[in-house]
KOLFI-445743 format. One record per residue (C-alpha): x, y, z. Coordinates in steps of 0.25 Angstrom, whole numbers, plus 2048, in hexadecimal, padded with zeros to 3 digits. Example, Ala and Ser with C-alpha at 12.3 -4.5 7.8 and 13.67 -1.06 7.14 Angstrom:
% KOLFI-445743
8317EE81F;8377FC81D;
% end
This chain:
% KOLFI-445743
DA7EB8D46;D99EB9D41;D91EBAD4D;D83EB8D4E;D77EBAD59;D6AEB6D5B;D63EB9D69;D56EB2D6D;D4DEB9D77;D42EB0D80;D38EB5D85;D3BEBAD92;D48EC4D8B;D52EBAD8E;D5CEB7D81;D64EACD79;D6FEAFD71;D74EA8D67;D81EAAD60;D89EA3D56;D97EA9D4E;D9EEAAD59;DA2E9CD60;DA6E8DD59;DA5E93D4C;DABE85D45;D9FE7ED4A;D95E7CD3F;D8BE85D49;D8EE8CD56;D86E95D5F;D86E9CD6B;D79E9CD73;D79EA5D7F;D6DEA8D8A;D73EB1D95;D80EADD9B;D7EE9ED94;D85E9CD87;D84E8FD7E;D8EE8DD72;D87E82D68;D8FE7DD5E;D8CE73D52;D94E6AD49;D91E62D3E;D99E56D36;D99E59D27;D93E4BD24;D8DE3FD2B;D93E33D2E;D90E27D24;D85E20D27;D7EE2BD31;D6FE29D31;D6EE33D3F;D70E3FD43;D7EE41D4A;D7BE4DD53;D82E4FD61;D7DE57D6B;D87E5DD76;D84E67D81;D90E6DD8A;D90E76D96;D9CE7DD99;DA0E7DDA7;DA6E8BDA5;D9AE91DA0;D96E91DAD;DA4E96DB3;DA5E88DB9;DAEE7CDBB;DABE6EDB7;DABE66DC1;DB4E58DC3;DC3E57DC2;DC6E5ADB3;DBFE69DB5;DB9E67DA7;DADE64D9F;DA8E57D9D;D9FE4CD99;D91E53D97;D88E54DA4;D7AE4EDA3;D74E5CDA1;D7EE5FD93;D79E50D8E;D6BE54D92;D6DE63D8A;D76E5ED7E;D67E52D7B;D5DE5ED7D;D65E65D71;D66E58D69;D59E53D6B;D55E61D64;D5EE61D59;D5FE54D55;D50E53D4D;D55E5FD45;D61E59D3D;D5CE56D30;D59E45D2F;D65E44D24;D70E4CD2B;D7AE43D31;D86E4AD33;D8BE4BD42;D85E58D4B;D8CE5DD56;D86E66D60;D8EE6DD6B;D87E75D75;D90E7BD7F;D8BE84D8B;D97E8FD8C;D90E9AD97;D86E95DA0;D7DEA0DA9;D7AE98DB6;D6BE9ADB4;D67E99DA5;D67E89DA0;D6DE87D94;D67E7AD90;D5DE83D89;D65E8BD80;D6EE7ED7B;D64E79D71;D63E87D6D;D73E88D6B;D73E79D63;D6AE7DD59;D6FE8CD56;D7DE86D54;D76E7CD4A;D6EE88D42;D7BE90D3F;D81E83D3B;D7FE7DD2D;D7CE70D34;D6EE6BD2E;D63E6CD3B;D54E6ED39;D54E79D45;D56E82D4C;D51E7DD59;D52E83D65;D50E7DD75;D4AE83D81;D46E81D8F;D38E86D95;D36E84DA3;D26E88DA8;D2AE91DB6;D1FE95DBD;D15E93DB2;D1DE9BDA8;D25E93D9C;D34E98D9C;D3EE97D91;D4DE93D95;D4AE97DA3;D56E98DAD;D5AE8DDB5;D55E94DC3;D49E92DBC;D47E87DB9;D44E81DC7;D37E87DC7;D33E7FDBA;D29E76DB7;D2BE74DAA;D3BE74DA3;D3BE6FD99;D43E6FD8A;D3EE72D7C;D45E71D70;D40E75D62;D41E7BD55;D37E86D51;D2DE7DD4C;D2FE70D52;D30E6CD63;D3DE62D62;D41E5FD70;D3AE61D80;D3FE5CD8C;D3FE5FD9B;D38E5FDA8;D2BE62DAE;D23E62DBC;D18E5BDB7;D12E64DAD;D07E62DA4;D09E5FD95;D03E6CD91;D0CE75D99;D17E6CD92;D14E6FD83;D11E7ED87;D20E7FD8B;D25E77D7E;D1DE81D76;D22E8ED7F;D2FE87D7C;D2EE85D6C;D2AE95D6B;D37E99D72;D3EE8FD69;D39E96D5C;D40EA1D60;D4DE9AD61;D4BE92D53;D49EA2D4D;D56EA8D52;D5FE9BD4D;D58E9DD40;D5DEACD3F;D6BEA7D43;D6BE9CD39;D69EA7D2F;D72EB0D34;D7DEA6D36;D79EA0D24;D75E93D2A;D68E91D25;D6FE87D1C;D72E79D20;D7FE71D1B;D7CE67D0F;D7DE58D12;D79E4BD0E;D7BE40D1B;D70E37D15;D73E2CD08;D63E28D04;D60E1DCFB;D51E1FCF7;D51E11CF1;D54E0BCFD;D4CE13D07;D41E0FCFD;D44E00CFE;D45E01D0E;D37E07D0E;D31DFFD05;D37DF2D0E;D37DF6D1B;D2CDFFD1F;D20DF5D20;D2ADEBD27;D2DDF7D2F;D1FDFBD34;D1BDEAD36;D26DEAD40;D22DF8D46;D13DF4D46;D17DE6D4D;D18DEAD5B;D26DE3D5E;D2EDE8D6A;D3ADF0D67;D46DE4D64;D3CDDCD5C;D39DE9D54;D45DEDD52;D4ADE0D4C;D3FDE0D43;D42DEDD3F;D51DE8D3C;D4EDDCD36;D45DE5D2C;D52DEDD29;D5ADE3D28;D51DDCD1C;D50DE8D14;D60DE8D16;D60DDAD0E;D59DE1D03;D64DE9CFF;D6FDE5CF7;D7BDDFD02;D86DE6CFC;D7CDF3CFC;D78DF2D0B;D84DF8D14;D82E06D0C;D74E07D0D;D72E02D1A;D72E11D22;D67E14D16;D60E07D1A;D5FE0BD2A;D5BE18D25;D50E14D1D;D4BE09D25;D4CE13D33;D42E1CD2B;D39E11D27;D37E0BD34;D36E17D3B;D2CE1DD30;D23E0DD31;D24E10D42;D1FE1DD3F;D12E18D35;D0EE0ED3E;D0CE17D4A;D06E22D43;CFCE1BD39;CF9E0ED43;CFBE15D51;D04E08D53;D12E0AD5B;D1EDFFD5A;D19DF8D65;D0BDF6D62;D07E04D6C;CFEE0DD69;D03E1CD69;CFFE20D76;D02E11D7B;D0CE10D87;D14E03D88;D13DF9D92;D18DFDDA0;D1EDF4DAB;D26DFCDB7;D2CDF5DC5;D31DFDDD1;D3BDF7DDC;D43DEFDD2;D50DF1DD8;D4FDECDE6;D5CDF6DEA;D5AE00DE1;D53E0BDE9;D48E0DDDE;D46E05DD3;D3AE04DC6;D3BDFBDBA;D30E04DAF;D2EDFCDA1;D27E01D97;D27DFBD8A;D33DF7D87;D3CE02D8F;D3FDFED9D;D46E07DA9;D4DE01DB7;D4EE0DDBF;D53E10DCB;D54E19DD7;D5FE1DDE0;D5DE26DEC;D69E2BDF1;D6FE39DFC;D71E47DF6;D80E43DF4;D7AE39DE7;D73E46DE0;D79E49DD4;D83E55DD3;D81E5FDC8;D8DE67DC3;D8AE6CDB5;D8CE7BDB0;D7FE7FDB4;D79E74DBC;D80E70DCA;D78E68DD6;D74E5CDD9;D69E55DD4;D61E4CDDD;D58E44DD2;D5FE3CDC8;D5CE33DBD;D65E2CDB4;D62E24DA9;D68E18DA2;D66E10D93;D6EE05D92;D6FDFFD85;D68DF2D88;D5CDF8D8A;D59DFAD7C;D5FDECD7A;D6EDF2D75;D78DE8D75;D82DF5D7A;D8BDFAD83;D86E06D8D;D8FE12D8B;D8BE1BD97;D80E23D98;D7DE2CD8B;D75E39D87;D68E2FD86;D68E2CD94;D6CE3AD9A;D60E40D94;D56E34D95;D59E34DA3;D59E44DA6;D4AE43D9E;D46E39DAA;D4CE41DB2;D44E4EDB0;D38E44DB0;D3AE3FDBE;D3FE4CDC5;D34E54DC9;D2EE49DD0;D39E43DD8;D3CE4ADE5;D46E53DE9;D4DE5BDF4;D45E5BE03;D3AE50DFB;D45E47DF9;D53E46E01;D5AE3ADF6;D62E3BDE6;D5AE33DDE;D60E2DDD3;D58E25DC8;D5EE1CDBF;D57E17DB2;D5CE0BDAB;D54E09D9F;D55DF9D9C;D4BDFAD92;D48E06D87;D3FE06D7C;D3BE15D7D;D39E1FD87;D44E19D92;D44E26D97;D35E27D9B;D38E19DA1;D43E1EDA9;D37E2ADAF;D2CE1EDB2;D39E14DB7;D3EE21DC0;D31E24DC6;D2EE17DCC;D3CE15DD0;D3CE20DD8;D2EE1DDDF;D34E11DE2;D40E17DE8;D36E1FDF1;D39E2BDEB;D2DE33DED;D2BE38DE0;D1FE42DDE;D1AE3BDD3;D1DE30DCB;D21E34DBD;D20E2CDAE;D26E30DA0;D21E2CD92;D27E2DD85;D1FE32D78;D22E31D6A;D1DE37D5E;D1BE32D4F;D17E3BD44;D14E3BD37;D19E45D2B;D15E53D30;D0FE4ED3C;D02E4CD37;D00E3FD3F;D0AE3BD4B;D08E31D56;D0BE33D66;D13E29D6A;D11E26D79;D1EE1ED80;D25E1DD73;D31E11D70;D3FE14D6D;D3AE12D5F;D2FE1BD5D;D39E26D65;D42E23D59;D39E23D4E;D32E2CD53;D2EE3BD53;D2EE3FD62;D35E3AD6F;D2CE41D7A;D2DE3CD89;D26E42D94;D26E3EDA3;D1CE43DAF;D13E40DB9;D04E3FDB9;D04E4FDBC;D0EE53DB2;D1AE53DA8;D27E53DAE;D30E51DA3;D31E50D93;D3BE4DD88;D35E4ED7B;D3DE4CD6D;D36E4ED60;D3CE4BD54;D32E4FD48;D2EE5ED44;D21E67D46;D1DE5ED53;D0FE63D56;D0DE68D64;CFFE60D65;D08E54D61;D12E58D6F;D03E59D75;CFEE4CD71;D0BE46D75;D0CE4CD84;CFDE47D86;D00E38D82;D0DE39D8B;D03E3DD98;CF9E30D94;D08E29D92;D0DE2DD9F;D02E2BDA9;D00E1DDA2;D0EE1BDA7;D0CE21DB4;D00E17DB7;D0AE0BDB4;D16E10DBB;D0CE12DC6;D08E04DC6;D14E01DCC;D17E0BDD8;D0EE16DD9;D16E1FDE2;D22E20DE9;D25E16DF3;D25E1BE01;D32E18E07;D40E14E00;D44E08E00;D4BE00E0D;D5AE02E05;D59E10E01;D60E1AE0A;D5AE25E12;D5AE31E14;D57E3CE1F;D56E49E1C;D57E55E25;D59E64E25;D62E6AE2D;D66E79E30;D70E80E26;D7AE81E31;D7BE75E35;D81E6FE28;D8FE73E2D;D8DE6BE39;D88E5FE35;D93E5EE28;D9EE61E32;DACE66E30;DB1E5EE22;DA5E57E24;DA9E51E2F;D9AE50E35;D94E4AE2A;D9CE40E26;D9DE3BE35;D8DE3AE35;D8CE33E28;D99E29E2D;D93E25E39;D84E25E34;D86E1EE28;D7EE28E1F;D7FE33E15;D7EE42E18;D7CE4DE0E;D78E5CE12;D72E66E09;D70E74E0D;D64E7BE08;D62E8AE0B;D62E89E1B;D61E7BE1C;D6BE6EE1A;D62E61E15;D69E56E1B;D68E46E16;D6BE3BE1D;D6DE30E14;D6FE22E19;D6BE12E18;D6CE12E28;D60E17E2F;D68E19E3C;D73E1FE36;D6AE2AE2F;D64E2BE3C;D70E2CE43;D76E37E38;D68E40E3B;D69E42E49;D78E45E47;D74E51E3E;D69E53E46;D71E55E52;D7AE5EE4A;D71E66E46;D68E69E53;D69E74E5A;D6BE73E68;D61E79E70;D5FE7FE80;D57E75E89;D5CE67E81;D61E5BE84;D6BE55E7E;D74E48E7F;D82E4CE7A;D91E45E7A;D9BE4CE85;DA6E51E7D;DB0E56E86;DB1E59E94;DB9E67E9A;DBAE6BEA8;DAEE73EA8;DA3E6AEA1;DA1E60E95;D9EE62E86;D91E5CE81;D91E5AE74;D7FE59E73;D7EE5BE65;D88E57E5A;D92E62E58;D8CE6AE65;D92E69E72;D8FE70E7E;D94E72E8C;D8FE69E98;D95E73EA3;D9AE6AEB1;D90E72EB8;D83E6DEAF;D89E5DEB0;D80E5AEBB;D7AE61EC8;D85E5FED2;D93E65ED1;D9CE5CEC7;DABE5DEC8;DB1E55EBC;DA7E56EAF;DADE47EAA;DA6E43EB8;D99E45EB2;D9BE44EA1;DA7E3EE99;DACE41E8A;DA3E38E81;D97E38E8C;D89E3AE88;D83E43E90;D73E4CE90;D74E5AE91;D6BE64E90;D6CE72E89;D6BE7EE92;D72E8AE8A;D78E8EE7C;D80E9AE7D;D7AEA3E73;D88EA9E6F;D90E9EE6F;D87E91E6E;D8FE8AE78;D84E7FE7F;D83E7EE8F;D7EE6EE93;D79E69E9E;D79E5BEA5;D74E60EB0;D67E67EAB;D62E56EA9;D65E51EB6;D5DE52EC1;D5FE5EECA;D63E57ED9;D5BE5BEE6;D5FE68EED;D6AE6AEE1;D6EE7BEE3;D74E81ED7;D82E85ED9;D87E93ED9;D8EE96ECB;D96EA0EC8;D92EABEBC;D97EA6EAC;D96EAFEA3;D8AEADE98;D8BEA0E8E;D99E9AE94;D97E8CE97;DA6E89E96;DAEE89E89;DB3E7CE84;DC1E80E7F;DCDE7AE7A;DDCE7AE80;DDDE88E7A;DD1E8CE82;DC9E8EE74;DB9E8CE75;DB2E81E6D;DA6E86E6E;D9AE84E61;D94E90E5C;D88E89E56;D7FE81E63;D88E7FE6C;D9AE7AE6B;D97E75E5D;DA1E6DE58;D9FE72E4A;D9FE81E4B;DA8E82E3F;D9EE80E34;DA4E77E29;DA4E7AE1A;D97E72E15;D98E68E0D;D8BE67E0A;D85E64DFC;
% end
């Protein structure tokens, strides 16, 4: 084996290992990236040649963690890995949105990445070290890649910026976020934020991009010590300089009348077909079929180039727009009359129907990856149906598209919606996007907030996203800002950079550029049109509803929340439950108990005010310590020689002694109470050692005229009589009184 190391040091000491020679030596690249305990194995493939008539780049991107690398179990029946989690898609597009731009524009041939997570130390995240595993695998490949690139986190804690910090850190951040690049170029940014300014923002990608350097440095020295500085030959690509000629000289003014005409997007896109389809005729019938994938490649070009022209010599976009132009906006809330929380937001031609949902802490969802386990109490799912872009096709379930689309909403959302103690329901918000000409996501962001106001969600701000896009000219020398781009000057274009927040701040960013030597003034420029962008939205979306409603709606259920003693968790789930379940039976609501340090939160969830009211003095009751001096009403639970039970509390039963049941002498207690009977006692003494309770019925009736208090004989201290059993064994509680459930049950308690 030819073994070969590199070790990179950050700044504060700590090391990355990479390694390659050892593992997967028949893939065409294979690394080993280590930080700590956590261990990546990358490992690339590539086809000899392309597939006839390829004109893309065939590249998939597939992250894995291994459930043992964590010395833990899959969960479900089969005991076995299986279809990615969210997180792994969510991984395997932040290594391909950073490769993907760096494939040469004539390689065709299909690209496998595999990046598998094989030892995972609990506290070290290793998201940030798999874009650099992905691209060291490919330098010590001869696979052709304009790298190396390398990706890293940098969250800003207490002011400082930190690179790859650990995951117990991160919870003091106000700024995580992404950053891919190559040593000249940012590529790729995304993440989240807690309303920080754009400045602070560009300062971490720039701290980012001098750590990155580092990086791009050491692959270089293992490319050359591994003798892959040189690239495979290959020739994907048949050109015909004639006929891209003829396309030029045919096409391109047509092209840029139908762009400079201002037509919405199917009228456009016809046109720009029907162009096609003209030039098509011009050839030779028996010629077409072979030079048809030339043809689309020609054309694609000289539209795009025409699209390109128009905006940077005229200012003119597609639509008509100027540059820093937002489209028309039209938003609606309470659309869906049983839906707890609906908006329709419309801009331009991209429309979202969301909704929200409010539901108990049994709804949250249940996290069980290799690294990450919980329960998440905000949720946002994202859908793209194929109609919506006017796709006569059928909808396969939901793809890598919508997982990250709707994680970036997500990010955008979650720092203002509220939490724990400020907020007792799950909230799930659901995008449908019906309409999408660019930026559905962003949509998805205005579309959420004003849903969730509209549930009566008490967010702490309202929150709006924009998308921007970028056109440049050859070295850069002129470009144009793009704000709220369409889907066609995303495709055509340089740069795909949303960013969503409040009037006070950022709150989350996804940014993909696709062109080399990006100024930083142009990211400046970029981030201040997106503000102006944003708050324009903000003022429309506000137009609509300008704050939360104050109460839910009529059909949404309740809950009361209270906080309850540690100890008493046992007694109000019951052995096996039995307690609960019998409160939520005969209540009609929903129960859940979380303990929290040396509390238990306890929801009531319900449709049924009485019921919930009903279920709240049950636990209360349970939970109330009985104290010396009250009065209490309590059921009479059985009857010996000596006295009654009273039970005054739930769970709690004390003694009512024959002599306390009234002032004169009784002979038979079922004289005075029955089994079942109601009866109002008073409190008069808790044994300190045992707990037992003494009552009195006595101590509430009037003392009768003359009445002398008979002669007792002396009882030993704390013995007011033992309930006992035939065996003679005592009942007695040990917790406030003859308590019922003195064996504590096992908590099943989330």
């Amino acid at each position: 084996m030819n073994i070969i190391k590199k070790v990179i040091t950050l700044g504060d000491g700590r090391t990355i290992e990479i390694e390659t020679g050892k593992l997967a030596k028949q893939a065409d690249g294979s690394v080993v990236v280590k930080m700590g305990g956590t261990m990546l194995l990358a490992a690339v493939t590539c086809a000899k040649e392309a597939k006839p008539d390829t004109d893309f780049m065939p590249l998939s991107v597939d992250y894995k963690e291994k459930f043992a690398a964590a010395g833990r179990y899959p969960g479900g029946f089969m005991k076995r890995e299986g279809r990615p989690s969210d997180y792994e898609i969510l991984v395997s597009r932040l290594i391909d949105r950073a490769l993907r731009p760096l494939f040469p524009d004539d390689f065709h041939a299909e690209v496998f990445v595999n990046v598998f997570l094989i030892s995972a130390e609990k506290d070290i995240m290793p998201d940030a070290l798999a874009g650099l595993a992905a691209s060291a695998a490919l330098a010590v490949s001869d696979i052709p890649f304009n790298g190396p690139i390398s990706e890293v986190r940098v969250a800003r804690i207490d002011g400082t910026f930190v690179i790859n910090p650990a995951f117990s850190e991160l919870g003091k951040a106000d700024l995580d976020i992404m950053v891919a690049a190559t040593y000249d170029n940012i590529m790729m940014v995304e993440g989240e934020m807690k309303e920080v300014s754009e400045s602070v923002m560009l300062e971490a990608i720039k701290f980012a991009h001098q750590e990155i350097k580092k990086h791009c440095q050491v692959q270089n020295e293992l490319m050359a010590d591994t003798g892959k500085t040189e690239k495979r030959i290959y020739c994907h690509e048949e050109n015909d300089e004639d006929l891209r000629n003829a396309v030029e000289a045919f096409c391109y003014d047509r092209c840029y009348a139908i762009a400079r005409s201002g037509e919405d997007k199917h009228a456009r896109s016809d046109a720009f077909d029907a162009l096609k389809a003209e030039f098509m005729e011009t050839i030779p019938e028996d010629e077409r079929e072979a030079k048809t994938v030339m043809v689309n490649r020609y054309y694609h070009d000289v539209e795009k180039r025409a699209m390109r022209r128009m905006i940077l010599d005229e200012g003119i976009r597609l639509d008509g727009r100027k540059t820093n132009e937002i489209r028309p906006i039209w938003s609606e809330v309470d659309y869906l009359p049983m839906a707890h929380g609906s908006a329709i937001f419309t801009r331009g031609e991209t429309q979202s129907l969301t909704t929200v949902t409010l539901g108990t802490k049994l709804d949250m969802k249940e996290m069980d990856e290799v690294l990450i386990q919980g329960t998440e109490q905000f949720v946002l799912h994202y859908n793209f149906p194929p109609f919506s872009t006017g796709e006569a096709k059928p909808s396969r379930g939901i793809g890598r598209r919508e997982i990250g689309h709707g994680n970036l909403a997500h990010r955008a959302l979650k720092p203002m919606v509220p939490v724990g103690e400020e907020n007792p329901y799950a909230i799930r918000v659901v995008s449908d996007i019906l309409e999408s000409n660019g930026s559905s996501s962003m949509a998805t962001v205005c579309a959420g907030t004003l849903a969730l106001m509209d549930a009566g969600v008490k967010l702490k701000k309202p929150v709006s996203g924009i998308a921007m896009g970028l056109i440049t000219d050859t070295g850069n020398k002129k470009f144009a800002v793009l704000s709220d781009i369409l889907g066609d000057e995303d495709h055509l274009g340089d740069m795909d950079f949303k960013v969503t927040g409040t009037r006070d701040g950022i709150t989350a960013t996804q940014m993909d550029i696709k062109v080399d030597g990006l100024p930083y003034q142009v990211l400046e420029q970029a981030l201040e049109q997106a503000r102006q962008g944003r708050m324009h939205i903000m003022n429309e979306m506000m137009k609509t509803l300008s704050e939360p409603r104050a109460e839910y709606k009529p059909h949404v259920p309740r809950i009361v929340q209270i906080i309850i003693p540690n100890t008493f968790i046992g007694a109000v789930i019951g052995t096996g439950g039995k307690v609960i379940q019998e409160i939520q039976k005969t209540t009609g609501t929903t129960i859940t108990i979380t303990e929290q340090g040396e509390v238990g939160i306890v929801d009531i969830f319900g449709e049924n005010k009485e019921g919930m009211d009903a279920a709240l003095a049950t636990i209360k009751a349970i939970t109330t310590v009985p104290e010396v001096g009250e009065v209490y009403t309590g059921k009479v639970v059985s009857i010996l020689e000596f006295g009654a039970f009273v039970e005054i509390l739930p769970g709690k039963e004390g003694l009512l002694h024959v002599s306390e049941l009234d002032w004169h002498k009784i002979d038979k207690v079922e004289d005075v109470v029955k089994v079942g009977e109601m009866v109002t006692v008073k409190l008069l003494e808790i044994d300190v050692k045992s707990g037992k309770m003494r009552l009195s019925r006595k101590a509430l009736l009037e003392k009768p005229e003359g009445y002398v208090e008979p002669e007792r004989k002396p009882r030993p201290s704390g013995d007011y009589g033992n309930r006992g059993d035939s065996r003679g064994n005592s009942r007695g509680g040990s917790r406030g009184g003859h308590d019922r459930n003195d064996r504590r049950p096992s908590r099943n308690r989330e």
